[in-house]
LODREN-377248 format. One line per 5 residues: number of its first residue (from 0); their letters; for each residue x, y, z of C-alpha. Coordinates in steps of 0.2 Angstrom, whole numbers. Example, Ala and Ser with C-alpha at 12.3 -4.5 7.8 and 13.67 -1.06 7.14 Angstrom:
<rs>
0) AS) 62,-22,39 ~ 68,-5,36
</rs>
This chain:
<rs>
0) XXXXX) 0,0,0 ~ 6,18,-5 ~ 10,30,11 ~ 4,45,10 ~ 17,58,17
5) XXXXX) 13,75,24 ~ 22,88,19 ~ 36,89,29 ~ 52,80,29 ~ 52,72,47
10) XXXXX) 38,65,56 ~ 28,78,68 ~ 38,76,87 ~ 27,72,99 ~ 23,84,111
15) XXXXX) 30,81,129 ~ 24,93,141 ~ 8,97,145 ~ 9,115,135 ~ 13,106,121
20) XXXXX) -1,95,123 ~ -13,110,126 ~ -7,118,111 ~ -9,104,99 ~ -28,103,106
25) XXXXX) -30,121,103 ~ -23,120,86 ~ -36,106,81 ~ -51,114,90 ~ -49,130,82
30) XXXXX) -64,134,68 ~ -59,129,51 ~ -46,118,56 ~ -47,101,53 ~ -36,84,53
35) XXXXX) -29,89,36 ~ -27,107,38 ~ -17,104,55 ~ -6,94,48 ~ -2,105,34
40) XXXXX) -1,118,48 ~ 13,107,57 ~ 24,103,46 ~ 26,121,39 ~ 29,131,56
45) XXXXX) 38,116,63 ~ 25,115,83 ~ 8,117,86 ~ 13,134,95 ~ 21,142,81
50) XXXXX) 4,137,71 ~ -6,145,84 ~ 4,161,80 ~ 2,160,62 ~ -17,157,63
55) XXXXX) -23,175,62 ~ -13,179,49 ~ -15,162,35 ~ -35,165,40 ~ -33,185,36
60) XXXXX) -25,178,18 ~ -39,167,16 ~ -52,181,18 ~ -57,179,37 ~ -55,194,46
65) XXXXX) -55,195,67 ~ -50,177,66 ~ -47,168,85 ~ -39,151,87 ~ -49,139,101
70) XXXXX) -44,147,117 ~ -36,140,131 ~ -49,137,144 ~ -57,124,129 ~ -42,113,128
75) XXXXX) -39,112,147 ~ -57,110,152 ~ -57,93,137 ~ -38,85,146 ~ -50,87,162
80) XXXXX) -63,78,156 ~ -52,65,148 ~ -45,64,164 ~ -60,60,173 ~ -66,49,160
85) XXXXX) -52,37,164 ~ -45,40,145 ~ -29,44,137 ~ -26,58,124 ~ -14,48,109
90) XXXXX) -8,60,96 ~ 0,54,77 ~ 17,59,83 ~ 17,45,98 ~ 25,27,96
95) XXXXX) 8,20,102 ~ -2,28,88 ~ -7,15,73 ~ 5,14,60 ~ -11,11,47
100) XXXXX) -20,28,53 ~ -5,39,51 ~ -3,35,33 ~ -21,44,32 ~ -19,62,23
105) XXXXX) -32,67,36 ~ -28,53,50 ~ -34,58,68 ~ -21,71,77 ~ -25,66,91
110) XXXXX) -37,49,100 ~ -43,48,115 ~ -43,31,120 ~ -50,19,136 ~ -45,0,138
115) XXXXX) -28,-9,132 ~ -19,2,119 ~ -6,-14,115 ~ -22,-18,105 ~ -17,-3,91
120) XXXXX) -3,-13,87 ~ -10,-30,82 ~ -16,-34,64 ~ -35,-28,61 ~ -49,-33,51
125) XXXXX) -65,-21,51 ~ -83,-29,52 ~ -96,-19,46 ~ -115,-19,43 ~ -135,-16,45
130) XXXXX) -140,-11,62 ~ -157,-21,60 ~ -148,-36,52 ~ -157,-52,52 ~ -154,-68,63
135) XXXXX) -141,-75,49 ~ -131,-60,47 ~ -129,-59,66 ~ -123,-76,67 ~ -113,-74,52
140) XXXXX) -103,-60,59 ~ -103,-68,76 ~ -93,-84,68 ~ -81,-71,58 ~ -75,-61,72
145) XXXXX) -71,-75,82 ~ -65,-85,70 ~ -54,-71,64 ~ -50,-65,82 ~ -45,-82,86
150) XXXXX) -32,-81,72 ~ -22,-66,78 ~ -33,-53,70 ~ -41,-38,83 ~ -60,-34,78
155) XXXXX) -62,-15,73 ~ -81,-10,73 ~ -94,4,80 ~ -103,-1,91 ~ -120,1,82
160) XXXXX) -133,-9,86 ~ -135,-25,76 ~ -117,-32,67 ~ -107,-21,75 ~ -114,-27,92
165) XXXXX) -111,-46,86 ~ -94,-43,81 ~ -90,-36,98 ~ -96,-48,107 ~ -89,-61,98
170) XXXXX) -70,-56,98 ~ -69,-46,118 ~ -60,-61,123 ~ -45,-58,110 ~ -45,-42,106
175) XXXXX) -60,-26,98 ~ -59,-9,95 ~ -73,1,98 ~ -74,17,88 ~ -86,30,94
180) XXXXX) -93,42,83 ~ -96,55,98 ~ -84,57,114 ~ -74,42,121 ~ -86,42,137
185) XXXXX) -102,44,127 ~ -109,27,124 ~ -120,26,109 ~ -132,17,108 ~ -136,19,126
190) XXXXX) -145,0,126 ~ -124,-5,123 ~ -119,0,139 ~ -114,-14,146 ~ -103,-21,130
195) XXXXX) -94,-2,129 ~ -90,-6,149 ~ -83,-24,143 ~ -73,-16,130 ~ -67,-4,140
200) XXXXX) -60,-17,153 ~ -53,-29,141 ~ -52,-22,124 ~ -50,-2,118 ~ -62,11,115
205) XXXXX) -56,26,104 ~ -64,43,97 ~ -54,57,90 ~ -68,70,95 ~ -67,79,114
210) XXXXX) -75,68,129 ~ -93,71,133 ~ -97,75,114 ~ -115,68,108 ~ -114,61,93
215) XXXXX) -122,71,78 ~ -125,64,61 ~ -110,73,52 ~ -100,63,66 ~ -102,45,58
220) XXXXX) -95,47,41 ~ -78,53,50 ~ -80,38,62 ~ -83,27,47 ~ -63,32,39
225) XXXXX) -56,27,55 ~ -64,11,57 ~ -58,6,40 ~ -42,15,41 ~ -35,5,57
230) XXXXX) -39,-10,47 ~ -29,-20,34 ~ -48,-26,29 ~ -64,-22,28 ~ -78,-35,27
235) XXXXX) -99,-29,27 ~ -109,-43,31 ~ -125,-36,26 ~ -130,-16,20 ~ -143,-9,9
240) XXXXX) -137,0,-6 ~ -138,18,2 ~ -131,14,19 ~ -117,18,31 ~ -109,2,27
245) XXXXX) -107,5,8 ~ -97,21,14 ~ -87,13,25 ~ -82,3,10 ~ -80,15,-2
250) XXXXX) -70,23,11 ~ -60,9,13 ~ -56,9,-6 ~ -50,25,-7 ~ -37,20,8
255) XXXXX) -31,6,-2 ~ -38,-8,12 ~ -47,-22,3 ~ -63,-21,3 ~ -74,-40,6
260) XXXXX) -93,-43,10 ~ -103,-58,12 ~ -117,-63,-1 ~ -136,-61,4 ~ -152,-64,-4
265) XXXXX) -157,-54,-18 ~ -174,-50,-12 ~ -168,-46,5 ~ -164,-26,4 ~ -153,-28,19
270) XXXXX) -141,-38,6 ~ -143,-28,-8 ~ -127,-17,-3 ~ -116,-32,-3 ~ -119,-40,-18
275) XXXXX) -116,-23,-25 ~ -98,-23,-18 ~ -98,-41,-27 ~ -103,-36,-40 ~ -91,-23,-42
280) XXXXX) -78,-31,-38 ~ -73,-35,-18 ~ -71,-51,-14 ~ -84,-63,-9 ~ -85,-71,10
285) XXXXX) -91,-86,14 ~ -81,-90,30 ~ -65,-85,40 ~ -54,-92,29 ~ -59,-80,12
290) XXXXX) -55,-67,22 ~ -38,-74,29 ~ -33,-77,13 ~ -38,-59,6 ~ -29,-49,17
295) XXXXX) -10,-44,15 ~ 0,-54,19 ~ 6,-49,38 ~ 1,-60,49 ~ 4,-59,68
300) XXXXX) 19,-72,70 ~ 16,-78,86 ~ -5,-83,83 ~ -2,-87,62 ~ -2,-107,70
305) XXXXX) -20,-105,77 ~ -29,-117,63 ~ -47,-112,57 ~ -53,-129,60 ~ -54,-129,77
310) XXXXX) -66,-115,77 ~ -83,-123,86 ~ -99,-125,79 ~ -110,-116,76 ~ -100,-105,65
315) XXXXX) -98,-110,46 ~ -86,-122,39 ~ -73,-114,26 ~ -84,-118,9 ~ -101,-117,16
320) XXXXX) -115,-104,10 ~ -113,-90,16 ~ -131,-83,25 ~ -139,-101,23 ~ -137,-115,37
325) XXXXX) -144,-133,39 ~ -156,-136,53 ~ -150,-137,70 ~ -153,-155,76 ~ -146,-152,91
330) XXXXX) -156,-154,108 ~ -149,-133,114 ~ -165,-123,114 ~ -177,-138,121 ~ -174,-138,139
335) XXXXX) -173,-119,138 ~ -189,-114,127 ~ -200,-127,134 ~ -209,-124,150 ~ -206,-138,163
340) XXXXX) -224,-145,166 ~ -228,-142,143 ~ -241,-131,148 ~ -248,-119,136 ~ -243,-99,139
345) XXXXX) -254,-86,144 ~ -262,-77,131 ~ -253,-59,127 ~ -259,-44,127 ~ -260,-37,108
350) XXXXX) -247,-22,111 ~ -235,-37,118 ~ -239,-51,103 ~ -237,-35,90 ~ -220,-30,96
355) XXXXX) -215,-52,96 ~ -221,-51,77 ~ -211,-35,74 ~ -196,-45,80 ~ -197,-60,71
360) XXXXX) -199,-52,55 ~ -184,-41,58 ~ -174,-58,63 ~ -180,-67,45 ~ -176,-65,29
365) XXXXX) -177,-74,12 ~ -166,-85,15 ~ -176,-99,27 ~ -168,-100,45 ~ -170,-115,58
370) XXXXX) -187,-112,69 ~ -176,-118,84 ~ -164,-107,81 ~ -177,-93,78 ~ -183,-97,95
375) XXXXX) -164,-95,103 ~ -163,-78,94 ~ -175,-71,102 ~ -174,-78,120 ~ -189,-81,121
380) XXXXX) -201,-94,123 ~ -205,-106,113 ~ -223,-108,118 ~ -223,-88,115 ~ -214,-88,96
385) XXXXX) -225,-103,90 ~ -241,-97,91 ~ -235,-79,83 ~ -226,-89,67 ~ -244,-99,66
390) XXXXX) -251,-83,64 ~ -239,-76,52 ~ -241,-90,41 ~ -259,-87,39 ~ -257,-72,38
395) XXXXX) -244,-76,22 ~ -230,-65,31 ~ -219,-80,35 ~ -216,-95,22 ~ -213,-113,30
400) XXXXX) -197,-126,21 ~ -196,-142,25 ~ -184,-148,38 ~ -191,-136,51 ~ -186,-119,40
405) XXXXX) -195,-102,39 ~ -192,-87,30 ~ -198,-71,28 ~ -212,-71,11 ~ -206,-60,-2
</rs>
């Protein structure tokens, strides 16, 4: 991959007393200045100070009279509030700062970061995709990140409700990177509290806006570029054709990272994005190992032995269909759906057996899934589900395979 080089003939030095620090911070916060501009603005008066200097004056040339850079009290009231989030400001000039980001034209100046920064320097594949993905894309993306994560590779992701969450979960125990749209204490969505503080403990959270920032919508497209850009690849397992996902991946593209997505349904919308990417040319995913053997070749020396094989069930062997399984034959979700005397449920009240409807369509898709492992998806039940896909049956919302399969009707 090409690296980009500011322009400057050494690398920015980092700054090491706190006046530096607070003069890189007022350097980036100041208005019209962004990761690109501060950079340009290093390298040509050599510190963040001496760019502080020159503001007025390169703002007056560009037509912006009575110009102010961010003031001080802003830059020491954010390092306090970092501070008492528990995080770490990281700038592009420290050793800890991943290699991958800095070859960015407009890489971070600085991350705020919580939980192991070790992670950063550990090979990284970026899982993507729809925040209301259905039961097979979560499980898909569940088998891929610990698959991948079991073979040296850290999990990069967003912590967005749906794939994002699945790939989390599925790789804290060997290494994910949560990167946060808003500020590094600000946990969003607010139902992923409890993953954010799992991540914080034993894998790493990152932003590169101030602490105690909501997100905003312009906010997520500048999240997107680092979540691809601390990855050697990218891989969406499911995204409709004008999502977030899709511009992660064209992001992804233009930083020379290669660019994979898993294969869907064509009637399901929420696959439509990724056979697009197919279509046009990113490598199709079926299991861990396409993805392994995509990347650049660089793997992590000491966790290349870890075979794919020994990955456990239920994630898909290395040549199976991607999004399509086999009905579980396994006895797993008996003792826990069915109620210890067989008695039949309670009848639920209509708002309750609504919102139950509403979930299992957004769990199916096309492509027909096991009804027992419908039923473990949910949590819920199996005397609740299996009246409520009775009545989506009738009502010709759900279609029934043989072998114990359903799907959503198309």
């Amino acid at each position: 991959m090409p690296k980009v080089i500011h322009p400057s003939t050494h690398p920015p030095l980092p700054p090491t007393t706190e006046d530096e620090r607070l003069s890189w911070l007022r350097l980036l916060r100041s208005r019209r200045v962004g990761p690109a501009t501060f950079h340009r603005l290093l390298a040509e008066h050599g510190s963040a100070a001496a760019a502080l200097e020159a503001l007025p004056g390169v703002a007056r040339a560009a037509g912006v009279p009575d110009y102010r850079p961010c003031p001080p009290g802003v830059a020491e009231a954010e390092l306090r509030a970092g501070a008492a989030a528990g995080a770490r400001l990281l700038t592009c000039a420290d050793p800890a700062y991943p290699a991958a980001l800095r070859e960015m034209p407009d890489a971070p100046p600085v991350l705020w970061i919580r939980g192991d920064a070790a992670l950063l320097a550990r090979p990284a594949v970026a899982l993507v995709g729809a925040r209301n993905a259905s039961s097979l894309g979560l499980r898909m993306a569940r088998a891929l990140a610990a698959e991948l994560a079991g073979n040296g590779h850290v999990i990069a992701s967003g912590l967005a409700r749906g794939i994002d969450t699945a790939a989390h979960g599925a790789s804290l125990d060997r290494g994910t990177v949560a990167v946060l749209a808003g500020g590094v204490d600000v946990v969003y969505p607010s139902e992923n509290r409890a993953l954010y503080d799992r991540i914080a403990a034993s894998g790493l959270c990152l932003s590169e806006q101030p602490p105690g920032l909501a997100p905003q919508a312009r906010h997520f497209p500048r999240r997107n570029r680092i979540i691809s850009g601390l990855a050697r690849g990218l891989v969406v397992v499911e995204g409709a054709a004008k999502s977030g996902s899709l511009i992660t991946a064209r992001t992804a593209l233009d930083q020379g990272r290669e660019v994979m997505a898993v294969p869907g349904h064509p009637f399901d919308a929420r696959a439509a994005g990724c056979n697009m990417l197919i279509r046009d040319g990113a490598t199709l995913v079926r299991s861990a190992a396409d993805v392994i053997e995509a990347l650049p070749r660089a793997p992590a020396p000491e966790q290349a032995e870890m075979p794919l094989a020994k990955a456990a069930p239920p994630r898909p062997a290395p040549g199976a269909p991607a999004l399509a399984e086999a009905p579980d034959t396994g006895t797993g979700s008996d003792s826990a759906a069915t109620g210890p005397s067989g008695d039949t449920a309670p009848p639920r009240p209509l708002r309750d057996t609504a919102a139950l409807h509403a979930e299992i369509l957004a769990r199916l898709g096309p492509s027909p899934l096991a009804e027992d492992q419908l039923i473990r998806d949910l949590a819920s039940p199996a005397q609740a589900v299996t009246p409520a896909l009775v009545a989506l049956e009738l009502d010709g919302h759900i279609t029934r395979h043989p072998g114990g399969l359903v799907s959503r009707t198309v």
